[in-house]
C-alpha positions in Angstrom: 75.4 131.1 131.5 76.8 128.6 133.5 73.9 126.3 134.6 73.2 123.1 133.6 70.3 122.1 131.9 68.8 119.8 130.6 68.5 120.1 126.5 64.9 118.7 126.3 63.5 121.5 128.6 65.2 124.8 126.4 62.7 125.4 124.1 59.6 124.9 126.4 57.4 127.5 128.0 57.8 128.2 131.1 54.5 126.4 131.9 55.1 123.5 129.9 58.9 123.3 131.9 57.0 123.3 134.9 54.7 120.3 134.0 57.6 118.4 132.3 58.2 116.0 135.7 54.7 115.7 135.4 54.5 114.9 132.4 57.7 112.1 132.4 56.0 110.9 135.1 52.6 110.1 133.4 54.7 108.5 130.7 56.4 106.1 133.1 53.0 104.9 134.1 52.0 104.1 130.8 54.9 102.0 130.7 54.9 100.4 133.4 50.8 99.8 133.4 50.9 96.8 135.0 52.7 98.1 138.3 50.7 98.7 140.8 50.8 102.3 142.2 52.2 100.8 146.0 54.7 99.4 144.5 56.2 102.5 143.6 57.0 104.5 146.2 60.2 106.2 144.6 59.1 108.9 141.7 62.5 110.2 140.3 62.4 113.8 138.4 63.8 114.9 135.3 66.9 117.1 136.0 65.9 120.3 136.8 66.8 123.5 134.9 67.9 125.8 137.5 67.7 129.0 135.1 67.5 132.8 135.3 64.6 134.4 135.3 65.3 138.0 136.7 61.4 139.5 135.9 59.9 136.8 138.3 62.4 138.0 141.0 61.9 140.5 143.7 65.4 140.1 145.1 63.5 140.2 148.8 65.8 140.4 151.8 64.7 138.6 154.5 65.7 139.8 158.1 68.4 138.2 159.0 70.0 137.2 156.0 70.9 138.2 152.7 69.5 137.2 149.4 72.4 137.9 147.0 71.2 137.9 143.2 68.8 135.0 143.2 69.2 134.3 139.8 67.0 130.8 139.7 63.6 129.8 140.1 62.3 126.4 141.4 58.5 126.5 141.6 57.6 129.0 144.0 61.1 129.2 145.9 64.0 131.3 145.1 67.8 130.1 144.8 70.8 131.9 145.5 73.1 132.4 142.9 76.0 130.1 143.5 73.6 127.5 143.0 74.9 125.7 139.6 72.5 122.7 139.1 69.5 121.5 141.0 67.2 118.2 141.2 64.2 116.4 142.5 65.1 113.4 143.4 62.9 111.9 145.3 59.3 112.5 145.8 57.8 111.7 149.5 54.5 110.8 149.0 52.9 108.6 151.6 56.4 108.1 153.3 56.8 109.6 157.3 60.2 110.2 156.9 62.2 113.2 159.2 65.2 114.7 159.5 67.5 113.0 157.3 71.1 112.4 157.7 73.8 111.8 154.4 76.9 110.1 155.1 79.6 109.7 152.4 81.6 106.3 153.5 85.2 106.8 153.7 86.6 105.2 150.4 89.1 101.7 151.5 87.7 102.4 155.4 86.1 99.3 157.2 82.7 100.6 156.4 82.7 100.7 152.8 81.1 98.4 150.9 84.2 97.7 148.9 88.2 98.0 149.7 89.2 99.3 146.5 90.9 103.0 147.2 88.7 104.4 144.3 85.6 103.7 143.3 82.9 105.0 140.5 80.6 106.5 142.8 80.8 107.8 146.8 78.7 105.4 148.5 76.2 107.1 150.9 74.7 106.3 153.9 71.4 107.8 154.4 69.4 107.6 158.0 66.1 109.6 159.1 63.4 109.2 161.5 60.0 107.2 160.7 57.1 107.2 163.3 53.5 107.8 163.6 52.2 110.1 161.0 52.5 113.5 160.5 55.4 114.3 162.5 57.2 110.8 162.4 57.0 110.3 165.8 55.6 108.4 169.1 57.1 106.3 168.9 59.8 106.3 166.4 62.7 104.9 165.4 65.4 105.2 162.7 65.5 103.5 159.7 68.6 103.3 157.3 69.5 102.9 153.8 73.6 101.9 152.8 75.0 101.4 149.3 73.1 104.9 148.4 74.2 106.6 144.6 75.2 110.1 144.8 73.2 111.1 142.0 70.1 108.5 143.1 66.7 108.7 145.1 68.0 109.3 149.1 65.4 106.0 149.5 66.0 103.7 147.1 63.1 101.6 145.9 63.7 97.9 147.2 62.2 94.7 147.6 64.2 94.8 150.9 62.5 96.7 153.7 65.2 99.3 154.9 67.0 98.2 158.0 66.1 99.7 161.7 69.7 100.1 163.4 68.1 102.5 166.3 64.4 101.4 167.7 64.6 103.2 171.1 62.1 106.2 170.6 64.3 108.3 173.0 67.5 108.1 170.8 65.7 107.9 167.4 63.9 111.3 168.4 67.0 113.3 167.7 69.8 110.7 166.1 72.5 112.2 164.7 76.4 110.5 163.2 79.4 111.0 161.3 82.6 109.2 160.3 85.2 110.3 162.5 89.2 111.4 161.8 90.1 108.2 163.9 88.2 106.0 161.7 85.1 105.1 163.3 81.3 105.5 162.6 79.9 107.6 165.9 76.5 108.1 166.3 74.2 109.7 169.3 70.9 110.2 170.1 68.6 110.8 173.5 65.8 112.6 174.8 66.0 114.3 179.1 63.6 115.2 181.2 63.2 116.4 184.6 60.4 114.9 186.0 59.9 111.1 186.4 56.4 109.8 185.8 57.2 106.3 186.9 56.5 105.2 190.6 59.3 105.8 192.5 59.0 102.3 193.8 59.5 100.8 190.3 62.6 103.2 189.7 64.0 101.6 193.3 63.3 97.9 191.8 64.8 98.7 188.1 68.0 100.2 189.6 68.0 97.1 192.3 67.2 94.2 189.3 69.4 96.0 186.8 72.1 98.3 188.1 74.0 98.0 185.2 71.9 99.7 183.2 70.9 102.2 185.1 74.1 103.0 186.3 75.2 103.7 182.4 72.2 105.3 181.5 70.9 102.9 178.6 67.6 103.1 177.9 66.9 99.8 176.9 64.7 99.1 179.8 62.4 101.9 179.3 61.5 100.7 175.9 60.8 97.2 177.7 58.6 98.9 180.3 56.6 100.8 177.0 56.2 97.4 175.2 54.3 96.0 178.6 52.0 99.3 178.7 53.8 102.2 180.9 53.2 104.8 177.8 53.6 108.1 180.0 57.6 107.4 181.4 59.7 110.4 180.7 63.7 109.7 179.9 66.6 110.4 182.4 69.6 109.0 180.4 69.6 111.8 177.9 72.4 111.9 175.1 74.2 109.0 174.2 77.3 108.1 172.4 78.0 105.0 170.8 80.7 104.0 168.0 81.4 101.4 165.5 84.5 100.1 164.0 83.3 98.0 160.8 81.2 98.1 158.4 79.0 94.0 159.6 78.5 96.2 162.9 76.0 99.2 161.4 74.3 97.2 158.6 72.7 94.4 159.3 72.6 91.8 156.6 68.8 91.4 154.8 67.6 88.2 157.4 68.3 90.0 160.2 66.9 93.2 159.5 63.5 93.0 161.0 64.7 91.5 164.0 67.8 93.3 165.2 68.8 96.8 166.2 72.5 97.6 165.8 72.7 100.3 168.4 72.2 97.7 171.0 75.1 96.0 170.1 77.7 99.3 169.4 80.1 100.1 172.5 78.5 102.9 174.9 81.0 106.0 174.0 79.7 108.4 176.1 77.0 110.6 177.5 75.2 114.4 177.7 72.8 114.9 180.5 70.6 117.9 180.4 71.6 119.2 183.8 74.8 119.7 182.1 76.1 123.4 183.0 74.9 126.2 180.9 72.1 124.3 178.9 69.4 126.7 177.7 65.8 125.9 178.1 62.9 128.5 178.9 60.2 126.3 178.4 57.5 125.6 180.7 58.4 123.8 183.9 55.8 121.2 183.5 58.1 119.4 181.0 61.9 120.4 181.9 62.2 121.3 186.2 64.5 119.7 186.7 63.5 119.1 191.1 67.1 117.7 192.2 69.2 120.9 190.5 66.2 123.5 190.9 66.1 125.0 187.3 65.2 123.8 183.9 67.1 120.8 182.4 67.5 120.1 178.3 65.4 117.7 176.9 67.0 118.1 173.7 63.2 118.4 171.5 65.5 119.6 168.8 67.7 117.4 165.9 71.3 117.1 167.2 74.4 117.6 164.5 77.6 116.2 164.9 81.2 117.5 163.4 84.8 117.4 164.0 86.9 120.6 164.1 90.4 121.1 165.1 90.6 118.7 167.5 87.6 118.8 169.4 83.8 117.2 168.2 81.0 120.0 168.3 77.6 118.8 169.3 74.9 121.1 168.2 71.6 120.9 169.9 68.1 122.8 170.1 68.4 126.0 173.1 64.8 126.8 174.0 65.2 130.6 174.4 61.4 131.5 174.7 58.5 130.0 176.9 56.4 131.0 173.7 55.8 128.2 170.9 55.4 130.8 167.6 59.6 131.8 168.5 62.5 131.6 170.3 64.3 128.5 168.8 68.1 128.8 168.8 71.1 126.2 168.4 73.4 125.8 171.5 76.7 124.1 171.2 79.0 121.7 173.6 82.7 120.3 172.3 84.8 117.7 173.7 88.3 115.5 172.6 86.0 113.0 171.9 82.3 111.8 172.8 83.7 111.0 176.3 84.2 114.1 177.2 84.9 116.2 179.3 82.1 118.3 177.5 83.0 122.0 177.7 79.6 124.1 179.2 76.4 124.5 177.0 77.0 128.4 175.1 74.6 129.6 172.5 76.4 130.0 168.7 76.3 133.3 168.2 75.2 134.7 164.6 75.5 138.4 163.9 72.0 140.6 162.5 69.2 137.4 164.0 66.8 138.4 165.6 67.1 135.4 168.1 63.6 135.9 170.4 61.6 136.9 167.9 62.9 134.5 164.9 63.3 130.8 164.9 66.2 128.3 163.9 64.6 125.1 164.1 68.2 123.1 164.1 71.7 123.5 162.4 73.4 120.6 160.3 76.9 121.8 160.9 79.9 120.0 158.7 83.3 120.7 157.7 83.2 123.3 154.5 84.4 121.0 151.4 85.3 124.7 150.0 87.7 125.7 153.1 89.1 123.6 155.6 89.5 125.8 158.1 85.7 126.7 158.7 83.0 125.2 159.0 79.2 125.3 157.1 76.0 125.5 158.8 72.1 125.0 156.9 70.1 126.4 159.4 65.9 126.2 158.6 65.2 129.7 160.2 61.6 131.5 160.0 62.3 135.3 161.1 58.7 135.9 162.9 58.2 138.5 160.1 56.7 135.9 157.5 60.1 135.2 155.9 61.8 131.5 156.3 64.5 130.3 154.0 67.2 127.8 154.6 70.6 129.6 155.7 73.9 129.3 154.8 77.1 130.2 157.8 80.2 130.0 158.0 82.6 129.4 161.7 86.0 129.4 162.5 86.0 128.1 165.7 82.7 126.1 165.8 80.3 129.1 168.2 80.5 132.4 166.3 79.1 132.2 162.5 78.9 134.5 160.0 75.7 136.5 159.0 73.3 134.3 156.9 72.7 134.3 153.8 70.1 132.4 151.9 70.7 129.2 149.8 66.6 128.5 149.4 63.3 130.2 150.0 61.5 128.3 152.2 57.5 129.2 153.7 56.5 130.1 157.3 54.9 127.9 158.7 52.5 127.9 161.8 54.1 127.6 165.5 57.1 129.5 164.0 58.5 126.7 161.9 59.5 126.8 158.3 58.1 124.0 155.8 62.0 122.7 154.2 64.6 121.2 156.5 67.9 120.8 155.3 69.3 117.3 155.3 72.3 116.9 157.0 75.9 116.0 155.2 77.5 117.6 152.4 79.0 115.0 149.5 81.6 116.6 146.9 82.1 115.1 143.6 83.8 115.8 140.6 85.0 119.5 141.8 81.1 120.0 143.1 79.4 120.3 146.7 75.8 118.7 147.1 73.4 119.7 149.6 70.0 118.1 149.8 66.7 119.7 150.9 63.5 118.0 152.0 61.0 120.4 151.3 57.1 120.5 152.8 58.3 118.6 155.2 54.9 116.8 157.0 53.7 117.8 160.2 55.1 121.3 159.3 52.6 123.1 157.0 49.5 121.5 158.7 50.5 121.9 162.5 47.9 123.2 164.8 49.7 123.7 167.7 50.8 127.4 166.9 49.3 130.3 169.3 46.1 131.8 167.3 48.2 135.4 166.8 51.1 133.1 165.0 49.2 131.0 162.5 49.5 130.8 158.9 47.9 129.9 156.1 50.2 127.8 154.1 49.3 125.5 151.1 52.1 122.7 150.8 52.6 120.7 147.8 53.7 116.3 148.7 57.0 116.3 150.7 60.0 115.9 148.3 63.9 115.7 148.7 65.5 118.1 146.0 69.7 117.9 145.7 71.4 121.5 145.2 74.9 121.5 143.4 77.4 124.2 144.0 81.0 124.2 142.4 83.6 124.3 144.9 85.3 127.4 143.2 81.9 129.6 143.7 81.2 127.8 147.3 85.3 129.2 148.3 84.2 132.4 146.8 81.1 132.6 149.0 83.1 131.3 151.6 85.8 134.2 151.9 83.2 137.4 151.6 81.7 135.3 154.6 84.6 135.2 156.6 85.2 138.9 156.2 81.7 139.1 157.7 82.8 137.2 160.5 86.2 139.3 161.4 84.3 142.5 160.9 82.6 141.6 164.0 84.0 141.6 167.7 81.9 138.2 168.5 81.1 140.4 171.5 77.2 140.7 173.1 74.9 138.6 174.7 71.4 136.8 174.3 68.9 137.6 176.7 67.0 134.2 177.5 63.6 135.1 178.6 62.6 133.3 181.9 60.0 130.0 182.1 57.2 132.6 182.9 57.6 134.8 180.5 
């Protein structure tokens, strides 16, 4: 009672319901036999049936966060109950794509595609990180797709190669951006690191030939110096801040897309270093000494999210808590008025019943709660160093202290600590509903080889696939106020102990 499904699928076996995408999508090639296979690099599912089946459920808790009455089954992974209607919408296949980002355009704003007040359809914005395969990286950049349908493929299938707005690897490592209260499109991105490799010498002549950028810490002239064959520099300028204020200035009409990068041209807003004060890292000092302040500096390895909250914008970056790779990923926040600062001192979020050295929470997408103004919602990928990993759900009131998890989607841990599914970040709400989006065996996740030998595991990942949850927004409020009595039953008092560089 109360899911959606799709009438095709009720009389099928469970088997047969199982190999009905497959099955559609065998079909569609006999249709479309003369289209060559690379031609088709979008495969959209059927609908899927998100339906009760309470004999293949063990109704597992996982430490750290509660699995209320997973009443649905996709494949292997378990859904919590609230979840009304689920899809796979896009299959991955042969794409490098990496922490995505969903954007719903403000409807009549600057940036949307149309003036008109109301509209058919939200129009999305949807950005992630392409690279070198598996992990989308070195270098990488960030590629973006605009006039996105809510109920569509999060990359649509185009005769148009997507648009690059950010090619700097240092900023396209971590991007992150939202729409912000004062009606611009902000966006941020940045890698720090304590150690230059670069002569000191060259640093002298860049800073003597080019003082204006060096002074604002753009990073434009490292990606020159990488193009002319200095591949082992290491970034100084870490986060930064720029903003847009129309739509011509983020996407880049079709002639001009291979050629031009918008973040050059959007106005610096701001910057984080990662000597800023209190700014957690524990990892080894080979990568993060920072020799001028004489301790580790950030260099902000993890995803960043971005979100507004009473007043202030919340920046949510990767704390390193552990020297050890299998654990000890956290999420560490900073707020400001605005992206100029002044940026309050790094703290780490506090999240009651995780165990935070031993466990791992590889990011958090943090947005406003569609259900509940006054709180936010965090999906946080977390793998509890027990063989559990799932994709959390958390509320805050005030941005740092978040309720006790509980889980939206099974996930599977992965070696090094990690867990296969990431959560995309951005919530879209439509026709009294809440969408979240998932991008599940994610790649450079299940096959990674960089985990100590007492932390790997054996994990068999199906092709990497972006599946859309739907929740109504009376059952997300529900869920919403038994997590905020969570939340005031504890006294946000106690501590994390950050081991030290040589632990």
């Amino acid at each position: 009672p109360g899911w959606r499904r799709a009438p095709t699928m009720l009389s099928m076996p469970r088997r047969a319901r199982d190999a009905a995408p497959c099955l559609s999508l065998m079909l569609s090639g006999l249709l479309l036999g003369m289209i060559p296979v690379h031609a088709l690099p979008l495969l959209q599912a059927s609908n899927g049936a998100a339906a009760s089946h309470p004999g293949e459920l063990h109704g597992v808790r996982a430490s750290g966060a509660e699995l209320e009455q997973p009443s649905a089954v996709m494949g292997p992974r378990q859904m919590h109950s609230i979840v009304r209607e689920w899809d796979v919408v896009q299959n991955l296949d042969n794409m490098v794509y990496r922490y995505f980002t969903v954007l719903q355009v403000p409807r009549g704003s600057p940036f949307a595609a149309s003036l008109a007040e109301t509209t058919p359809e939200p129009e999305l914005w949807v950005f992630a990180r392409t690279g070198t395969p598996p992990h989308a990286n070195a270098p990488s950049k960030v590629v973006m797709w605009a006039n996105v349908s809510t109920d569509g493929p999060l990359v649509p299938s185009t005769a148009i190669s997507p648009q690059r707005p950010v090619r700097d690897p240092s900023v396209s490592h971590n991007f992150a951006a939202l729409f912000t209260g004062d009606g611009h499109f902000l966006c941020g991105g940045g890698e720090y690191r304590g150690r230059d490799i670069l002569p000191a010498r060259e640093l002298r002549r860049l800073a003597a030939t080019r003082p204006d950028l060096v002074a604002h810490g753009i990073p434009e002239f490292l990606e020159r110096l990488r193009r002319i064959g200095r591949k082992r520099m290491q970034y100084r300028t870490g986060v930064i801040f720029r903003r847009a204020e129309r739509r011509d200035q983020v996407v880049v009409p079709p002639r001009r897309r291979l050629s031009t990068s918008a973040w050059t041209g959007l106005e610096h807003a701001g910057s984080i270093l990662g000597s800023h004060p209190g700014c957690v890292e524990a990892r080894s000092k080979n990568f993060t000494y920072d020799p001028s302040t004489g301790r580790n500096s950030c260099e902000f390895d993890g995803r960043i999210s971005l979100v507004e909250h009473r007043g202030q914008l919340f920046a949510y970056f990767r704390a390193n808590v552990s020297n050890r790779k299998s654990h000890g990923r956290y999420v560490q926040v900073v707020h400001a008025p605005g992206p100029e600062g002044p940026w309050s001192p790094f703290e780490l979020v506090h999240i009651p019943e995780w165990p935070v050295e031993a466990g791992n929470i590889y990011f958090a997408a943090v947005n406003r709660n569609p259900a509940d103004p006054e709180t936010l919602l965090a999906l946080l990928p977390a793998n509890d160093g027990q063989g559990r990993a799932f994709v959390g759900l958390a509320v805050s009131v005030d941005g740092v202290h978040f309720s006790p998890m509980h889980e939206l989607i099974s996930s599977f841990a992965a070696p090094a600590g990690r867990t296969t599914d990431h959560p995309v970040d951005g919530i879209v709400v439509r026709d009294g509903m809440a969408y979240f989006w998932i991008h599940q065996n994610v790649p450079g996740v299940c096959d990674a080889t960089d985990a100590a030998p007492d932390a790997r595991v054996e994990v068999k990942c199906d092709g990497p696939q972006i599946v859309r949850l739907g929740v109504s927004l009376d059952k997300l409020a529900e869920l919403t106020t038994r997590l905020k009595a969570r939340l005031d039953a504890h006294d946000h008092v106690g501590s994390v102990t950050v081991l030290s560089s040589d632990a």
